[in-house]
N, C-alpha and C positions, 0 to 999 in steps of 0.2 A: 504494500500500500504506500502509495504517495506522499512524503510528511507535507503536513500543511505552510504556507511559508510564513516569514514572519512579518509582521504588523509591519506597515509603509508608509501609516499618518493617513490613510485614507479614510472615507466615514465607508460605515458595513449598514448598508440600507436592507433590513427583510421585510420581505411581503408572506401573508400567508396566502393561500391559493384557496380554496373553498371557500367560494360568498364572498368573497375578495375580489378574487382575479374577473370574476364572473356577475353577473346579475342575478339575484336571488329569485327574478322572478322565470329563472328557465327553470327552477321547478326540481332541480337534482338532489333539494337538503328534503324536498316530500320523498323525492325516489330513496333516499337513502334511509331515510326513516323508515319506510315501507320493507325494506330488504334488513335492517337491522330487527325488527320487530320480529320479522320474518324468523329470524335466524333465534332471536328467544325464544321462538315459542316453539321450536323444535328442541328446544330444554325441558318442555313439559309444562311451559307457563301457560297460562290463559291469555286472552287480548287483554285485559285489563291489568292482571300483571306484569306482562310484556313491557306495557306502555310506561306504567310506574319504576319498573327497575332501569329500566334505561335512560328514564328522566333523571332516575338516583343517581347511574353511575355514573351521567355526563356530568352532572353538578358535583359528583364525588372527588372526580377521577379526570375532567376533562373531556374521555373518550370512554366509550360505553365498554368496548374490548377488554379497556383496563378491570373493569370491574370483573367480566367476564372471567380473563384470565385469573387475576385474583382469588375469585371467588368459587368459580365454577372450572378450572382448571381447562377451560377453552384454548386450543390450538389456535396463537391469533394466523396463521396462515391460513388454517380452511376457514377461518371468520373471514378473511378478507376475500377469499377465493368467491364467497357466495354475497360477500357483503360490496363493498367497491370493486371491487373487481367484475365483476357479472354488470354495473348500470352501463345501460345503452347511451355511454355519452358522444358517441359518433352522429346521434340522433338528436341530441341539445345542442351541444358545441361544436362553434365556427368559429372561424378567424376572425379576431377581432382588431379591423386597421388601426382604431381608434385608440384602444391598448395600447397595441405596436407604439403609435407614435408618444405616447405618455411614455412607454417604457426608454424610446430612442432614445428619448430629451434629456435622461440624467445623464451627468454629465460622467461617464467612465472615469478620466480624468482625476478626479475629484471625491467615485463613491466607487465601489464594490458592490455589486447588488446580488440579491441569494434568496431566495424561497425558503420560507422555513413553515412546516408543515407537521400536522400529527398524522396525516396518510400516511401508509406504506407509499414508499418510491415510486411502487409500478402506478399505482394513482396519481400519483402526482406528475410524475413525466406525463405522463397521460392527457392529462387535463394542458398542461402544458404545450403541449405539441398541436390538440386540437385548437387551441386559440391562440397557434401559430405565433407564439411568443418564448418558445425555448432559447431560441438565439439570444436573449436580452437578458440571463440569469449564467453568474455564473456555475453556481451549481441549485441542487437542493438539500437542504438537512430536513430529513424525516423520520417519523418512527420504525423504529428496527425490531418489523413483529418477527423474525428470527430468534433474536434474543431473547422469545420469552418473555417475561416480566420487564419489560422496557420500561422507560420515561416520555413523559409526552407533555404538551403543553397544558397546564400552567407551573409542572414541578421543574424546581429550582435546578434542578438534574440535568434536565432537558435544555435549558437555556445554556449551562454553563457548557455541557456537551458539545454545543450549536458554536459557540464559541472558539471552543479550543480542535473543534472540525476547521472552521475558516481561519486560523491564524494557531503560529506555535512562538511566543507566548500568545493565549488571547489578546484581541482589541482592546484599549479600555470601554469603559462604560459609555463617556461620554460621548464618544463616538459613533454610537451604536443610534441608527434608527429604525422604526418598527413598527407597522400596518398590519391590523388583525382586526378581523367585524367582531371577536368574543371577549366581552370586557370583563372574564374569567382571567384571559388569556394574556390581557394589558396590565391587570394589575400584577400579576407574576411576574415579567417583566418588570414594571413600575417598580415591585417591591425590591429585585436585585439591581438597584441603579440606575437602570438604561437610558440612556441621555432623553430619546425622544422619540417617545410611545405615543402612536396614533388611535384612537377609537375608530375605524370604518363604519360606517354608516349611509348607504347609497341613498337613503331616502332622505338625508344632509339635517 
């Protein structure tokens, strides 16, 4: 593996990708909720408990798998196999010029830019690629359902990880900026320093 290089005084701009990168009104966080339910209630839950554990483990945990795995000893890889991975987003998502040109504008120069994500990878390039905006990231940091019992956002874990993935020593703090629609997700960040956390909100 590649070591990461070291810090260069530039700012490290993340974006998150779900309900971010995208319009919430194409409809993918009902598909996703529709396939996550899905996937509880072949645990043996009912709809009603489906709904309620999974509203638990996102506000618990961030990400419903976390609890899953936790709790329920769930393989996050056939979670994801049935869960993101199965949505028809070839059938949502298109190139977005308008993205493109928001994303051109930073100035390289000046920022680093990176994805940073609680999906698995293969979702995320994913998502990435159909709104023809891979070129404008330099990479992504996402969660590592291999690893099992991973970190994801909002745990301190995950951010510090994020960190010392893009740069070896990490960036400082103040340098860091940061776009996410989950104000779960902002204040975890907020709490470990990060110079300048954005709340997303398309509806402004």
């Amino acid at each position: 593996t590649k070591a990461p290089p070291s810090p260069d005084g530039k700012r490290i701009v993340f974006f998150d990708i779900d309900n971010c990168l995208y319009s919430k009104e194409c409809g993918i966080a009902q598909l996703m909720v529709g396939k996550i339910r899905a996937y509880f209630r072949k645990l043996g839950l009912s709809d009603d408990e489906a709904r309620d554990l999974h509203n638990h483990y996102y506000k618990e945990y961030g990400l419903a798998i976390r609890g899953l795995v936790r709790h329920h000893k769930v393989d996050p890889l056939d979670y994801d196999k049935h869960c993101d991975a199965s949505l028809p987003l070839e059938t949502v998502l298109k190139v977005d010029p308008e993205l493109q040109r928001l994303l051109a504008s930073i100035d390289r120069g000046k920022c680093h830019v990176w994805a940073l994500t609680n999906a698995y990878v293969f979702h995320a390039t994913r998502v990435l690629q159909l709104l023809g905006i891979s070129q404008f990231f330099e990479g992504v940091v996402s969660c590592d359902y291999g690893a099992g019992d991973f970190s994801c956002k909002p745990e301190s874990a995950f951010f510090n990880e994020a960190l010392s993935h893009i740069s070896s020593p990490p960036p400082p703090v103040s340098d860091l900026y940061f776009v996410d629609d989950s104000a779960l997700n902002v204040r975890g960040a907020n709490a470990l320093g990060w110079g300048h956390c954005v709340l997303f909100d398309e509806s402004g």
